[in-house]
C-alpha positions as CSV (number, residue, x, y, z in Angstrom):
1,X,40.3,-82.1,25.2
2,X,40.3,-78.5,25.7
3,X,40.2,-77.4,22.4
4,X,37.4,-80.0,21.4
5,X,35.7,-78.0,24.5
6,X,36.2,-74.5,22.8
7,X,35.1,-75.8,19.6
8,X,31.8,-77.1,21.0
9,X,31.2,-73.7,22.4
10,X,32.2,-71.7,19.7
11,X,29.7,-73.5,17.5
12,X,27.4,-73.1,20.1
13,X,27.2,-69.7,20.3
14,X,27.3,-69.5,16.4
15,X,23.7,-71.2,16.3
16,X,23.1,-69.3,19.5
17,X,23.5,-65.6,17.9
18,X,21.9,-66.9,14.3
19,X,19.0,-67.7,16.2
20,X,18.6,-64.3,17.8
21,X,18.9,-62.6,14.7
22,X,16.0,-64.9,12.6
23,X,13.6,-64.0,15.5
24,X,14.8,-60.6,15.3
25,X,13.9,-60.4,11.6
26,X,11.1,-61.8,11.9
27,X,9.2,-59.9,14.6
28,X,10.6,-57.0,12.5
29,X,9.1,-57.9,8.8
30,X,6.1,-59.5,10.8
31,X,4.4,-56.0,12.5
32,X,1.4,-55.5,10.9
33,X,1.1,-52.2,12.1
34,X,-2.4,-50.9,13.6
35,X,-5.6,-51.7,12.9
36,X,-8.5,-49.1,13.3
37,X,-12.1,-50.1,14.4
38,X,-15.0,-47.6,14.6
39,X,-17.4,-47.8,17.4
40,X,-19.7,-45.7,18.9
41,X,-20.2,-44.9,23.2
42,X,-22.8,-47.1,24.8
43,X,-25.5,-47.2,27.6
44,X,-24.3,-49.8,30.8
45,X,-23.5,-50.1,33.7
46,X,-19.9,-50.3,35.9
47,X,-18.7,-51.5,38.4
48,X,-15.5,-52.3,40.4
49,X,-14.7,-56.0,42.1
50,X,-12.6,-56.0,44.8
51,X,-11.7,-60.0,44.7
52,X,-10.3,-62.1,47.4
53,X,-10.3,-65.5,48.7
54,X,-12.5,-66.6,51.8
55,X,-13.1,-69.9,53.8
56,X,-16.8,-71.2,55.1
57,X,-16.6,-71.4,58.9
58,X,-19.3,-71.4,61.9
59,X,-20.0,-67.8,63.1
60,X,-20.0,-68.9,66.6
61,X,-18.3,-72.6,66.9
62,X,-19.2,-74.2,70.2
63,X,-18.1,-77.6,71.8
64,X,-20.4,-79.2,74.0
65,X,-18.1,-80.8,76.9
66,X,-19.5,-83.5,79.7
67,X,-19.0,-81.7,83.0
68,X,-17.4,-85.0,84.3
69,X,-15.0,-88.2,83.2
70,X,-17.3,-91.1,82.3
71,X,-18.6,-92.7,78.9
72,X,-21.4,-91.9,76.5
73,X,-24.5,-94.1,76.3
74,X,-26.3,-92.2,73.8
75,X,-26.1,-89.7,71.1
76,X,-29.6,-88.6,70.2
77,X,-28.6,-86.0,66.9
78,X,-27.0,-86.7,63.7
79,X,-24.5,-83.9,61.9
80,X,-27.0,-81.6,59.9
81,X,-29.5,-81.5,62.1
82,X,-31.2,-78.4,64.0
83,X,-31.4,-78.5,67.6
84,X,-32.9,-76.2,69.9
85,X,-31.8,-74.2,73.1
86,X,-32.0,-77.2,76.0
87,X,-32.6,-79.6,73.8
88,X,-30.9,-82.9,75.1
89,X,-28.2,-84.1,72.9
90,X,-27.0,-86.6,74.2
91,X,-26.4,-89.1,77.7
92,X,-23.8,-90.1,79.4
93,X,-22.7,-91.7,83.1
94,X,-19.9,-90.5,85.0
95,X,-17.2,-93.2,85.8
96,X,-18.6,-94.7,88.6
97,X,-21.7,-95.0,87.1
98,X,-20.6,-96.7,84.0
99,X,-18.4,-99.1,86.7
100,X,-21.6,-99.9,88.9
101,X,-23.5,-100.4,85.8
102,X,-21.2,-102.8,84.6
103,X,-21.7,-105.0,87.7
104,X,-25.0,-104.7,87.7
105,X,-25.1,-106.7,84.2
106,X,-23.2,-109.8,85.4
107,X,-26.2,-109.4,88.0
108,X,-29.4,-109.7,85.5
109,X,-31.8,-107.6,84.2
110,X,-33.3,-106.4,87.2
111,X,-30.3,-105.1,88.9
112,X,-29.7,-103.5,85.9
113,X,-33.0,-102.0,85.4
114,X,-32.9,-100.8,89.2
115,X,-29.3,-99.2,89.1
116,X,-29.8,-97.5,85.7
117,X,-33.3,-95.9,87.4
118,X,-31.7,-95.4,90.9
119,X,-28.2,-93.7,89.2
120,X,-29.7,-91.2,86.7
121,X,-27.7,-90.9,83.8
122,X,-26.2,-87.4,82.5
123,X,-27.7,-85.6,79.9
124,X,-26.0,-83.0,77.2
125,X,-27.7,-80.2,76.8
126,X,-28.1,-77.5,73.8
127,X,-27.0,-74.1,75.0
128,X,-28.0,-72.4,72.2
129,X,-30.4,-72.9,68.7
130,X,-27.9,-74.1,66.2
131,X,-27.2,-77.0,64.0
132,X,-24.6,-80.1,64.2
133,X,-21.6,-79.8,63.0
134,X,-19.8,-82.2,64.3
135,X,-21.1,-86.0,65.9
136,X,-18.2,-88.6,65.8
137,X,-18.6,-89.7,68.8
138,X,-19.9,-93.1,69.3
139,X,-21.8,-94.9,72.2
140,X,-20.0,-96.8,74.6
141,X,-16.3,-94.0,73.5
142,X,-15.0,-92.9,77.3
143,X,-14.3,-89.2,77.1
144,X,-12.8,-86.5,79.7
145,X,-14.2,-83.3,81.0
146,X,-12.3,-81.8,78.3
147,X,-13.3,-83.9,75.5
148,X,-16.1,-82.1,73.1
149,X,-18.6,-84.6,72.8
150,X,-20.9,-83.1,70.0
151,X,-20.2,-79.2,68.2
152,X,-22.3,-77.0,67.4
153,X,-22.4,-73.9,64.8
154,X,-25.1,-71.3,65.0
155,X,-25.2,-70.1,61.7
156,X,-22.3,-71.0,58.8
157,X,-20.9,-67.5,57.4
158,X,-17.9,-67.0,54.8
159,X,-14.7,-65.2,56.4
160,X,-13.2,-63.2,53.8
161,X,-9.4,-62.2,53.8
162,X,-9.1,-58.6,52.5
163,X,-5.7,-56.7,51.7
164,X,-5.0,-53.8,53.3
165,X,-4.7,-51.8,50.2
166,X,-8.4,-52.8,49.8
167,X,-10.2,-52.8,53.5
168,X,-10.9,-49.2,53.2
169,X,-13.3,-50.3,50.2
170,X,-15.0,-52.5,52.6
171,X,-18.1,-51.3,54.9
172,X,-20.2,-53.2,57.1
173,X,-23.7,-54.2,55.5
174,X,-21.9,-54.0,51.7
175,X,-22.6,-56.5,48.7
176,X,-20.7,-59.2,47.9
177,X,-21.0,-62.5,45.6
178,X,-19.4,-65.8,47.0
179,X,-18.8,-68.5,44.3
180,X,-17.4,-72.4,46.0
181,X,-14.4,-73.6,44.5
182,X,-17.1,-76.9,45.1
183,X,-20.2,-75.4,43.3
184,X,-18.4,-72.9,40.7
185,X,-21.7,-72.3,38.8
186,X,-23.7,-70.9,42.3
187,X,-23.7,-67.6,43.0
188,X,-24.3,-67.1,46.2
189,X,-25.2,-63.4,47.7
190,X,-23.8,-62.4,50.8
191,X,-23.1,-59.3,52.8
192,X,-20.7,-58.2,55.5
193,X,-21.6,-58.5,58.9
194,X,-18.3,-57.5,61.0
195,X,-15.0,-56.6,59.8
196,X,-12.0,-57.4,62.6
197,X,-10.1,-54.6,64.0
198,X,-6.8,-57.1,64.3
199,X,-4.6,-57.5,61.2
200,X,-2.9,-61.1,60.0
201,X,0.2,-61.3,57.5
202,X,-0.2,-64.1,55.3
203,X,2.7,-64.3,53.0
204,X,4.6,-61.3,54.4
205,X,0.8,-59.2,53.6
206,X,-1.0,-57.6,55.8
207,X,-4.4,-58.9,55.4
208,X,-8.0,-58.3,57.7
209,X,-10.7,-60.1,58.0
210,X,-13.8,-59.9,57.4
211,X,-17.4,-62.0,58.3
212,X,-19.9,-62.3,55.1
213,X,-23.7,-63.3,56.2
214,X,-25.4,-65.5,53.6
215,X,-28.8,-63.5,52.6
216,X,-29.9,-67.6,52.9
217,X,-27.6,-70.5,53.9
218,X,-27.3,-73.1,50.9
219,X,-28.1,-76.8,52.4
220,X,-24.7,-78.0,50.3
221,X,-22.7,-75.3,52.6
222,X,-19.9,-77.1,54.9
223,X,-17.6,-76.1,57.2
224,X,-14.1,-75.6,55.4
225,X,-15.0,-74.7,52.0
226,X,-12.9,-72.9,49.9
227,X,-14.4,-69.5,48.1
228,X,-14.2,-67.0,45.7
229,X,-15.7,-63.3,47.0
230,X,-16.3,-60.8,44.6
231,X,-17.1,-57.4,46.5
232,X,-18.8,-54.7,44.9
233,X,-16.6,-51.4,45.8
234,X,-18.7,-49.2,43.5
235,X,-21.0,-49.3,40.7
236,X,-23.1,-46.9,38.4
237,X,-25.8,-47.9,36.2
238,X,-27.0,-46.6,33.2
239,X,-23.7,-44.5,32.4
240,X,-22.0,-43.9,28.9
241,X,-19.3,-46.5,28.2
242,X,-16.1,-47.0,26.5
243,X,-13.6,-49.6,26.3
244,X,-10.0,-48.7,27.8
245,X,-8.4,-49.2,24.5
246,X,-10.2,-46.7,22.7
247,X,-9.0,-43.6,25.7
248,X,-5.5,-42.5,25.0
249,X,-3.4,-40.2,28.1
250,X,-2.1,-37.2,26.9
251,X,-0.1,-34.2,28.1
252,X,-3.2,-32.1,28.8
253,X,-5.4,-35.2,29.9
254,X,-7.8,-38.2,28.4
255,X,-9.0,-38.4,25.1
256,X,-10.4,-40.4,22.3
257,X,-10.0,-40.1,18.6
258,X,-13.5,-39.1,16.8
259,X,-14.5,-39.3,12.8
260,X,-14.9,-36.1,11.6
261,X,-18.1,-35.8,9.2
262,X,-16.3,-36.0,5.5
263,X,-12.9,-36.1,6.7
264,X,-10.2,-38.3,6.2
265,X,-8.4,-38.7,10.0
266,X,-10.0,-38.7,13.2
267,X,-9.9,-35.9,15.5
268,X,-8.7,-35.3,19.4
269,X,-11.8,-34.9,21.5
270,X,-10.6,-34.4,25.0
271,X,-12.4,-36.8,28.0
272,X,-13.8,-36.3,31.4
273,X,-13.7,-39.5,32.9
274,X,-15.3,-41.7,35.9
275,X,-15.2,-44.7,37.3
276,X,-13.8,-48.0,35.2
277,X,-13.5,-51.5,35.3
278,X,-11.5,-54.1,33.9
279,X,-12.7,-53.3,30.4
280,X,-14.7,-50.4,30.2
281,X,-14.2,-46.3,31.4
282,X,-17.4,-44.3,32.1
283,X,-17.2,-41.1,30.0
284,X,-18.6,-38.1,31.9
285,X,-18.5,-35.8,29.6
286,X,-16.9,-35.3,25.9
287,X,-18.7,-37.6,23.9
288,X,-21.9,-37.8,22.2
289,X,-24.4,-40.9,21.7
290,X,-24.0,-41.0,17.6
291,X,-20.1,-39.9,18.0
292,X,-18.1,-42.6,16.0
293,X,-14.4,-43.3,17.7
294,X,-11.5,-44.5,16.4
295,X,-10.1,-46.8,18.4
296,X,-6.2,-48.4,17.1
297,X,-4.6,-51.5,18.3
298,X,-1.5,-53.0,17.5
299,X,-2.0,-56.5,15.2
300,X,1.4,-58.4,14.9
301,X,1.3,-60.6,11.7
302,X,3.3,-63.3,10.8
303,X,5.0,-63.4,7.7
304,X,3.4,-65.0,4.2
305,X,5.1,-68.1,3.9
306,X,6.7,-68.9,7.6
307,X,5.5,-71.5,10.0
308,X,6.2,-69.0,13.1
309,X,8.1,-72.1,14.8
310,X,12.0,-72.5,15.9
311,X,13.9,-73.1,12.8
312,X,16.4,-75.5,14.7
313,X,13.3,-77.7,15.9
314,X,12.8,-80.9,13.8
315,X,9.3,-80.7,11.9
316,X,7.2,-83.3,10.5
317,X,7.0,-83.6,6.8
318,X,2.9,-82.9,5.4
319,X,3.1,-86.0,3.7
320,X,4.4,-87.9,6.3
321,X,2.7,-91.3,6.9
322,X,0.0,-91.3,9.6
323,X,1.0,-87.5,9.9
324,X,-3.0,-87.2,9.3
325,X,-4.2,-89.3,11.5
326,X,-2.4,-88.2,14.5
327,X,-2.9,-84.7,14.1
328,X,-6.9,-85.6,14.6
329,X,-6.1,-86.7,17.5
């Protein structure tokens, strides 16, 4: 048994290391070596993203509580709706009113009609101009004092979470673009009203937060959302251009290789750089509209006449029946 156990391994490792060395010769025979491409600076414009995650909350979230135990006979507004600063809300009776109410049914109409003018009812009131939120509570529900009837939201506002690394980058009144994980194709333009002075750690990171006011609040906006906040840290317009693969680092500092008028290889010309993105590098000085660059990348080819797949994987035969028809699918 033991020496069926070696022999498995042994041949294991055979295939194992015959494996390694077919890749290895074929990433080695398959470099293609570097292909050059000429292009010339351009006029654009930069800009770096600081991107983060951020949730759509009420700025100021407020529960409107019945100042006594009792039961609700009314709820006058619907979630969505605007209500103003005194505005009643809703009504309720306190517990003894609902009890002598109650009576009074068993009693007729009249006694009813007399008690329900005689014991006024409780009203709700709006404390501030705002919209509903939250109105799941139904007539005839008992609540407590501590129960929130109806909430209210003055304004809806995206709360950003912003690394550490980054907050210095953020000031108050500064762009930023807020995409819905709900709505992906709506940009929606924002800026920040308040960043907090108190950190979280989410995931052993320090992160703070930070309040983004829509320039106008979208009617599809809710409470919860999920979002994607592109801030705009800097951005220059207008600037020469040049993608990152064509700037090289050297001992001495950047620089790009430029065709020399009627000669065969391209020359050093050192760069003074700016700002860059995750594509582009502004070129301060160095280049020249009408210079051409010569900018080399690494292709990796695979050999004529290989498949590129693992030789010890089972492969279908090109003549295989129904090999065509389940490859269109």
């Amino acid at each position: 048994m033991q020496n069926k156990t070696k022999m498995i391994i042994a041949v294991f490792l055979v295939i194992l290391a015959v494996f390694i060395f077919i890749q290895v010769k074929l990433r080695s025979s398959g470099r293609g070596g570097e292909v050059t491409q000429e292009l010339t600076p351009v006029t654009g414009d930069i800009q770096n993203i600081i991107s983060t995650t951020g949730t759509v909350l009420p700025k100021n979230r407020l529960e409107v509580k019945p100042p006594v135990n009792g039961r609700v006979e009314s709820i006058l507004v619907q979630e969505g709706e605007k209500v103003k600063i005194g505005q009643t809300i809703a009504w309720m009776s306190s517990t003894e009113r609902a009890a002598l109410l109650d009576a009074a049914r068993g009693q007729g109409d009249e006694a009813l009609k007399y008690w329900q003018e005689t014991y006024k009812a409780i009203p709700l009131i709006s404390p501030i101009d705002g919209e509903v939120i939250v109105a799941t509570t139904q007539p005839g529900q008992t609540v407590t004092a501590s129960d929130a009837v109806i909430v209210l939201s003055d304004q809806l506002i995206v709360r950003a979470q912003v690394d550490e690394t980054d907050i210095g980058r953020i000031s108050i009144g500064q762009k930023a673009t807020v995409t819905l994980d709900a709505y992906p194709d709506v940009k929606i333009k924002v800026s920040a009203g308040h960043i907090y002075y108190e950190s979280k750690t989410v995931n052993n990171v320090t992160m703070y937060e930070v309040d983004l006011v829509p320039e106008e609040v979208p009617a599809f906006f809710r409470s919860g959302m999920n979002a994607t906040v592109d801030f705009v840290s800097d951005a220059k317009e207008n600037v020469m251009i040049l993608p990152l693969e064509a700037v090289e680092k050297g001992k001495t500092g950047s620089y790009c290789l430029v065709k020399v008028p009627g000669g065969k290889e391209a020359a050093r010309r050192p760069l003074e750089l700016g700002m860059s993105d995750d594509k582009n590098v502004e070129i301060i000085s160095g280049l020249n509209a009408g210079d051409i660059v010569v900018m080399k990348t690494k292709k990796f080819n695979i050999p004529k006449g290989s498949t590129g797949t693992n030789p010890f994987m089972p492969g279908r035969k090109k003549d295989a029946p129904g090999a065509a028809g389940r490859a269109g699918h």
